[in-house]
C-alpha positions as CSV (number, residue, x, y, z in Angstrom):
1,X,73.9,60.0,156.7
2,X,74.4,63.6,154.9
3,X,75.6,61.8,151.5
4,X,72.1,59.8,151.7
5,X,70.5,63.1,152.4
6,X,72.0,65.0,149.7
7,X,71.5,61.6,147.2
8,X,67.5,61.8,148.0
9,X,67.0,65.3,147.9
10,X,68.8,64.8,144.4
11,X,66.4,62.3,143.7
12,X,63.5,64.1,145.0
13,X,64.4,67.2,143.3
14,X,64.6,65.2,139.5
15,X,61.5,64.1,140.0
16,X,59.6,67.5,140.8
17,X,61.3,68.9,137.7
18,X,60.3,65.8,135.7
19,X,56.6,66.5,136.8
20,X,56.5,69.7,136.1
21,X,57.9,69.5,132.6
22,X,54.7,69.6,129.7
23,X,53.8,66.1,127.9
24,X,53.9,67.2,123.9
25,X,51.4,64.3,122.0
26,X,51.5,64.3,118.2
27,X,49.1,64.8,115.4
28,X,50.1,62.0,112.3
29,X,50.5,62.5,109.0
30,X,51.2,60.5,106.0
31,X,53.2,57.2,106.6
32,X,57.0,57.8,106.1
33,X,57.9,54.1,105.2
34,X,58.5,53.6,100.8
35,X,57.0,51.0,99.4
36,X,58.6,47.8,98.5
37,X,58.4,48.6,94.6
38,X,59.9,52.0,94.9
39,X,62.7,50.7,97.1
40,X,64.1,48.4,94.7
41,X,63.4,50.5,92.0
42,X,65.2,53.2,93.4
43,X,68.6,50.8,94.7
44,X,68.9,49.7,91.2
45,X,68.3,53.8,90.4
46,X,71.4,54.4,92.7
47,X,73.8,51.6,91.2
48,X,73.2,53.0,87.4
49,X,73.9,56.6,88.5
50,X,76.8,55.3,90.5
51,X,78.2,53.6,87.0
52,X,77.3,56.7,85.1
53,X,79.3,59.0,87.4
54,X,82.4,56.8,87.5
55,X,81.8,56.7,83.8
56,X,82.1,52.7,82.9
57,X,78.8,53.3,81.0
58,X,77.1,56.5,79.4
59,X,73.3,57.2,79.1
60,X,73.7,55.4,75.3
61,X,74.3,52.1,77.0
62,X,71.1,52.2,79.4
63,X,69.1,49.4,78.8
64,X,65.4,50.2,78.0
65,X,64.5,49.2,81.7
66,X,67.5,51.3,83.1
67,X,66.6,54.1,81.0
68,X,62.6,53.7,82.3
69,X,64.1,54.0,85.8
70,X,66.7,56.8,85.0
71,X,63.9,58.9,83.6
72,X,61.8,58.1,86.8
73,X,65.2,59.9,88.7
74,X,62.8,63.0,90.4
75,X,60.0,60.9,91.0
76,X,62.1,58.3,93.1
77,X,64.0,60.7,94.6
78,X,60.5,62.2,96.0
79,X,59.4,58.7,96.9
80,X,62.5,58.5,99.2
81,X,62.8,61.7,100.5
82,X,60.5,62.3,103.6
83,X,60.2,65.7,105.0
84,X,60.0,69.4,103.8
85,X,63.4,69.5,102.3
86,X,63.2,72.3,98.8
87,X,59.0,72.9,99.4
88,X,58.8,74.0,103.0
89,X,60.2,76.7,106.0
90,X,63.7,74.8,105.3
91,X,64.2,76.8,102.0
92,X,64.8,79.7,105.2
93,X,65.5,77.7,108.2
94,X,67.0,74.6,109.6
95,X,70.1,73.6,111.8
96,X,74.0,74.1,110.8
97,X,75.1,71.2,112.9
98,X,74.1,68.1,114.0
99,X,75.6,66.1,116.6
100,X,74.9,63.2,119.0
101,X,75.8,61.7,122.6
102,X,77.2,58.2,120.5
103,X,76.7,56.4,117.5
104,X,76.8,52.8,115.9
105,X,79.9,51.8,114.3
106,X,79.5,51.3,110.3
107,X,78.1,48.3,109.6
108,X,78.1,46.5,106.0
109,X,78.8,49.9,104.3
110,X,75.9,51.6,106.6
111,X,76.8,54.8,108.6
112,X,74.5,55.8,111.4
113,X,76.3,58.8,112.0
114,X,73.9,61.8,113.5
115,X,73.8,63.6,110.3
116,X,71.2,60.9,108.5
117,X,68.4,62.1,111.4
118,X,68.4,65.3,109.3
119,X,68.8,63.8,106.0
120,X,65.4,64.1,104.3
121,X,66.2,60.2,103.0
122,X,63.6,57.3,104.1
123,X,66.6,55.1,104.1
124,X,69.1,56.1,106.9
125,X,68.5,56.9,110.0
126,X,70.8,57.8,113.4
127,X,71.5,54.3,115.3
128,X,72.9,55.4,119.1
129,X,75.7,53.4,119.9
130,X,75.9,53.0,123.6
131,X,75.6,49.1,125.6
132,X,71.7,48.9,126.1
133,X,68.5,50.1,125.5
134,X,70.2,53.5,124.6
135,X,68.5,55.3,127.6
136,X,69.7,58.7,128.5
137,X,72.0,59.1,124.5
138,X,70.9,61.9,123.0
139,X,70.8,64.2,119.9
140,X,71.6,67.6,119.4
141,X,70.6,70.4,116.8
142,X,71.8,73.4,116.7
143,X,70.6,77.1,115.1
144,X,72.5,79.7,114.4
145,X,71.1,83.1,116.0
146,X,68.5,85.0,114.3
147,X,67.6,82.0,111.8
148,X,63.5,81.6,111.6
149,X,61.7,80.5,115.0
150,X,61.5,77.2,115.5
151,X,57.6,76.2,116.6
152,X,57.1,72.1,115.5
153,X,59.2,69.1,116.2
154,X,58.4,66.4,113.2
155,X,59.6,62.9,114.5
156,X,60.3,60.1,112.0
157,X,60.7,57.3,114.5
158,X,63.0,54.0,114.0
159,X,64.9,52.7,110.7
160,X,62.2,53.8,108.1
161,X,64.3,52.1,105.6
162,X,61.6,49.1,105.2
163,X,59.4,47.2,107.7
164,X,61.8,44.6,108.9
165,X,64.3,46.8,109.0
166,X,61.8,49.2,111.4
167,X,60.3,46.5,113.3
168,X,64.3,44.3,114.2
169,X,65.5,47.7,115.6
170,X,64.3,50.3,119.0
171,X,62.0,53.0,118.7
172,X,61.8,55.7,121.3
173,X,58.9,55.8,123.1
174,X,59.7,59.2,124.6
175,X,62.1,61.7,124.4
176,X,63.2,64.7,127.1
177,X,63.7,67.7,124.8
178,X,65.6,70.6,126.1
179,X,66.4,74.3,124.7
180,X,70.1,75.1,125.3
181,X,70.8,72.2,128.2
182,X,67.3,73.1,129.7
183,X,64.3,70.7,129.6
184,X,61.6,71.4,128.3
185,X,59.3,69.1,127.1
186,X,58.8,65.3,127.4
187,X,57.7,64.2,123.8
188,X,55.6,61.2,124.0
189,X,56.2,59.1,120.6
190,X,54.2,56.8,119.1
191,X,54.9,53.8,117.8
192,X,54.6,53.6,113.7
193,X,55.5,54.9,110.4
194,X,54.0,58.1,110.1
195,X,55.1,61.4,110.4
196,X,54.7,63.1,114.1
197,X,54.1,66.6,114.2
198,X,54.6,67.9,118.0
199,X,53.7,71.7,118.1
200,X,55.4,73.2,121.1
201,X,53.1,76.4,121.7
202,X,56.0,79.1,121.6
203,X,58.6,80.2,119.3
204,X,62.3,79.3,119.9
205,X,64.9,81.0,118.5
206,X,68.5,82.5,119.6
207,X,68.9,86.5,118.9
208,X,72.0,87.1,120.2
209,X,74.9,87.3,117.6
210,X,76.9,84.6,116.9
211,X,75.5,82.1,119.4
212,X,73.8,78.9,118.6
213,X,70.3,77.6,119.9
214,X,71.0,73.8,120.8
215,X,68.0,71.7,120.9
216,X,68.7,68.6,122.9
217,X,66.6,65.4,122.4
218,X,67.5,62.7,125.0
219,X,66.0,59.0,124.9
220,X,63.6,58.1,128.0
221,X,62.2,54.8,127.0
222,X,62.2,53.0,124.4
223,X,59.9,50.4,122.0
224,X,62.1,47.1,122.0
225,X,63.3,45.8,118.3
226,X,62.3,42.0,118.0
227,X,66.2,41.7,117.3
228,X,68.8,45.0,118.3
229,X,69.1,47.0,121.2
230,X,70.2,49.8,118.7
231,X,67.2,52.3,119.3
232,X,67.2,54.8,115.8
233,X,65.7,57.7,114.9
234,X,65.0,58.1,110.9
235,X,64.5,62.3,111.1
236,X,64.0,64.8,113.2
237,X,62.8,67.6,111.4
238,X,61.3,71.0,111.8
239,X,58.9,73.7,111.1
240,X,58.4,77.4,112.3
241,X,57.5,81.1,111.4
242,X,59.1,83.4,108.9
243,X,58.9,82.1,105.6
244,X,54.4,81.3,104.7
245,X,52.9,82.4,101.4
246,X,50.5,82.2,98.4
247,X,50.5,80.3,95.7
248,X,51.6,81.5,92.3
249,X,48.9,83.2,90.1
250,X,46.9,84.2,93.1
251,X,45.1,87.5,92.1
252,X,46.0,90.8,93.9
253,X,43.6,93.5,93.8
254,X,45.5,96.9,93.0
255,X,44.5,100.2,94.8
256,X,42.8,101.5,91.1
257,X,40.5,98.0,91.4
258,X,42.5,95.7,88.9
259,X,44.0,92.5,89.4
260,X,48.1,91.8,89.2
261,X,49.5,88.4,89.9
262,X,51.3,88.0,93.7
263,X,53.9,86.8,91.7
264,X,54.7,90.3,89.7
265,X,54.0,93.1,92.6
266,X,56.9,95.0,93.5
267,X,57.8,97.5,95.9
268,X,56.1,100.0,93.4
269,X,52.8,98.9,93.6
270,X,50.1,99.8,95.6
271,X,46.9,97.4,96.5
272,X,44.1,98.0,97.9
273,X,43.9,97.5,102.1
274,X,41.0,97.5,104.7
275,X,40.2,98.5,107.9
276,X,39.1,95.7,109.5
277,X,36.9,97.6,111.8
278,X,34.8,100.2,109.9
279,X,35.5,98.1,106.6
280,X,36.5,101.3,105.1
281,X,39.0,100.2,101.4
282,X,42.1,102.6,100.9
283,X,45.0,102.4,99.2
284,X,48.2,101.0,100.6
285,X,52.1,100.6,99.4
286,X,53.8,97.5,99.2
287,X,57.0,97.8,101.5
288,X,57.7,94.4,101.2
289,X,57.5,90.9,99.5
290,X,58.9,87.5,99.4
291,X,58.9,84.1,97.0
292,X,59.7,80.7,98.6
293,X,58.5,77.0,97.6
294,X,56.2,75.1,99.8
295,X,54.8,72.0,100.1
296,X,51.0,71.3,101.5
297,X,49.3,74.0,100.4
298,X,45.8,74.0,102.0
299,X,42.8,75.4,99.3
300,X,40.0,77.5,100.8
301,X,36.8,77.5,98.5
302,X,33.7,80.1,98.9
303,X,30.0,79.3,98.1
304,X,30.3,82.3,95.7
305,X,32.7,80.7,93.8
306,X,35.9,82.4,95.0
307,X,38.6,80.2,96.4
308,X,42.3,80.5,97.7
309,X,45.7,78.5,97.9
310,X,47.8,79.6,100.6
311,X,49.8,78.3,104.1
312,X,47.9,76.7,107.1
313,X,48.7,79.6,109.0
314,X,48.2,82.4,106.3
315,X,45.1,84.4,107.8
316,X,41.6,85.1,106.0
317,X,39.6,87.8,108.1
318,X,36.1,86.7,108.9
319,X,32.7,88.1,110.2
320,X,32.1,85.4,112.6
321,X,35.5,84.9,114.1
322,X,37.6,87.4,113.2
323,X,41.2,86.3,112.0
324,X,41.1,83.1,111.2
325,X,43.3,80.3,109.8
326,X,44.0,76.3,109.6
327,X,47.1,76.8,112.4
328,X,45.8,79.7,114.4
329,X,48.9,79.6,117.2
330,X,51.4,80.1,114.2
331,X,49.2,82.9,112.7
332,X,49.6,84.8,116.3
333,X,53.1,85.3,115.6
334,X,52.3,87.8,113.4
335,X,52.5,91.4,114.9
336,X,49.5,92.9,113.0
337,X,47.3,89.7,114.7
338,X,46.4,90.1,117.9
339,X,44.5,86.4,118.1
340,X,43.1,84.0,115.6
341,X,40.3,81.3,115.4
342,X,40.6,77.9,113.5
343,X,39.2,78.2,110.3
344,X,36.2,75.9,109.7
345,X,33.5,75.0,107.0
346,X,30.3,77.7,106.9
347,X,32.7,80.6,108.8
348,X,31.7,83.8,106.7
349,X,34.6,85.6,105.2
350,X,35.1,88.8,104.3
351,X,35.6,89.1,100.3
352,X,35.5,91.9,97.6
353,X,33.2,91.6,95.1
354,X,31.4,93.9,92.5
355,X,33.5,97.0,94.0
356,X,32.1,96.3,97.5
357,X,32.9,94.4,100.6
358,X,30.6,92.0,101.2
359,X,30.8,88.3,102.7
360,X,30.5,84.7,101.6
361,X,30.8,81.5,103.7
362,X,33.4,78.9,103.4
363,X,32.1,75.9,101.4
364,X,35.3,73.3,101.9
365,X,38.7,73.2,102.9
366,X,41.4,70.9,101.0
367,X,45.2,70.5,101.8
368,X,47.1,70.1,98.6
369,X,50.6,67.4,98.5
370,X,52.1,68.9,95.5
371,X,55.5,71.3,95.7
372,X,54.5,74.8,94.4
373,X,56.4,78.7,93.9
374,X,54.6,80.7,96.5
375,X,54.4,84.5,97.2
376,X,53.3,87.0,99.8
377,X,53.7,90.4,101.1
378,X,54.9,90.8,104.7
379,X,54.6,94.1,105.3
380,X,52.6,97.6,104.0
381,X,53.1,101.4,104.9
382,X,49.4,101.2,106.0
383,X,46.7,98.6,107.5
384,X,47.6,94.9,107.6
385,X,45.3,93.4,105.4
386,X,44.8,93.3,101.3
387,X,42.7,91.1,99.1
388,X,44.2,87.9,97.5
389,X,41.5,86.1,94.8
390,X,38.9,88.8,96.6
391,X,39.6,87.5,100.1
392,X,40.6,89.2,102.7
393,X,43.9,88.3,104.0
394,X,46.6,89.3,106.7
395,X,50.3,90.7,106.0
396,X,53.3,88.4,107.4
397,X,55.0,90.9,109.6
398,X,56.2,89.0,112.3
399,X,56.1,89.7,116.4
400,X,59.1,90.0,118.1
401,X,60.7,86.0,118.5
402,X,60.8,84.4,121.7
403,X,64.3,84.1,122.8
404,X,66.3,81.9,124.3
405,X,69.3,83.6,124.6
């Protein structure tokens, strides 16, 4: 009787955890699955680059279609590359390792090693390799210590390489994710092409020297293929704190009252700051500054005219609601913010205009696709806010990380 004992109390206790873990739902984005046309266009791409690198024909030798599809190189590349990878928090983040509880063996020339999940390409994706439905194989991702926090999953779920190959193969349905062998969420995944942005609500992030954060991703259930029990994953991907800016050519206003490009202050310079409270304007040095490309921009227009590119989570200071922003939990993390509002249409922010402080109400909000240079200043030797295009905005400096070591 003890070993049944023991095996139920097992049981019972897996179950209480498993109710007490928090359900993560996503919010969907774009569809992640290319288009026939760019598919094709892009395997023939692949085959002449392959023939020009092993040099059996040379740019001269390109047919006039070939030499079309050679000079679409970039925009293919883009078509077929899903992701932040170059425009995002990767150009300062990201895991150094990647690996996985099994994998399918090669088939055809395919790999479906653990590596493609993190690929950025449409085309591959990780196939587990167990007997099955693949329920309880898993993947692993691991951070070194002290890289940026880690504070969104993104989930590119099945083989995104075209929609037979997506629809033959599993899907997961949900996955148990756990911080350094500990669970912590059950992510519940839908079933289709898009991109699946889970926000997790805290910051994750190793900061002791020299030892990894592992983020675990294990398969609970599953959306049957109409063929394989292969279950893949295209991507897992991911987004955090640490690295949000402005884009270039936004206007600075200097502590004398002029205007200077983000792009060209220095350390040297000093802008003019204000206190947020009596709305008093002073003059504050720049401590420091950073450059970094980003993708999906979001552009913030004001009746008056005025209007601002800059990341979701980059905070304007309003009358109404304070700090504000278009993703308030990541502008939190900022140690000059003590809370923040969601941005929305009509809010009144605070601007500078004419050589006084004034206010002017938010007339429409845009997010922006395109890959730009962007700039900010994290930190000043006084107050936490300056004006960008006249609007007042927060400094980055960041609050201390949420551990997990």
């Amino acid at each position: 009787m003890k070993p049944i004992l023991i095996t139920l109390l097992s049981l019972f206790t897996f179950f209480a955890s498993q109710a007490q873990l928090k359900t993560l739902t996503p919010t969907f984005w774009a569809s992640a699955i290319p288009s026939e046309v760019d598919l094709k266009d892009y395997t023939v791409l692949l085959d002449i680059v392959h023939r020009l690198d092993k040099r059996e024909i040379s740019e001269e030798d390109l047919n006039s279609t070939e030499a079309a599809l050679y000079d679409r190189w970039d925009e293919l590349e883009d078509a077929m590359t899903i992701g932040g990878l170059g425009c995002s928090w990767y150009c300062g983040g990201g895991p150094h390792k990647i690996t996985a509880s099994s994998q399918l063996g090669p088939e055809k020339g395919f790999l479906y090693e653990p590596d493609n999940a993190h690929d950025f390409d449409a085309t591959t994706a990780w196939v587990e390799g167990a007997k099955g439905d693949g329920i309880g194989e898993f993947i692993t991702y691991h951070f070194m210590a002290n890289s940026p926090p880690v504070t969104k999953v993104e989930v590119y779920n099945g083989y995104l390489k075209d929609e037979n190959t997506w629809k033959v193969n599993g899907r997961v349905k949900k996955l148990k994710m756990y911080v350094d062998n500990v669970p912590f969420a059950i992510l519940e995944v839908a079933d289709n092409y898009n991109q699946q942005v889970f926000n997790l609500g805290t910051e994750l992030q190793s900061t002791v020297e020299g030892t990894d954060m592992e983020l675990k991703f294990e398969i609970l259930e599953v959306y049957p293929g109409t063929m394989y029990h292969d279950v893949a994953i295209s991507e897992i991907l991911f987004d955090g704190t640490g690295v949000h800016c402005f884009a270039k050519g936004t206007m600075i206003t200097m502590a004398d009252g002029s205007l200077k490009p983000i792009e060209t202050i220095t350390i040297q310079d000093s802008v003019l700051s204000l206190d947020i409270i009596t709305s008093q304007s002073f003059s504050a040095g720049v401590m420091e500054t950073t450059r970094i490309k980003h993708h999906n921009l979001v552009r913030i227009s004001l009746i008056n005219g005025a209007a601002i590119e800059l990341t979701s989570d980059h905070p304007v200071f309003t009358n109404n609601k304070g700090w504000a922003s278009l993703d308030p939990e990541a502008t939190k993390t900022y140690n000059n913010i003590d809370s923040a509002s969601m941005l929305e249409t009509m809010d009144e922010v605070v601007v500078y205009h004419e050589g006084r402080v004034v206010s002017a109400s938010v007339q429409k909000i845009e997010m922006l696709e395109s890959c730009q240079e962007t700039y900010s200043i994290l930190d000043l030797h006084r107050g936490n806010a300056f004006f960008a295009n006249g609007i007042v905005v927060g400094t980055e400096v960041l609050t201390q990380q949420v551990a997990t070591k």
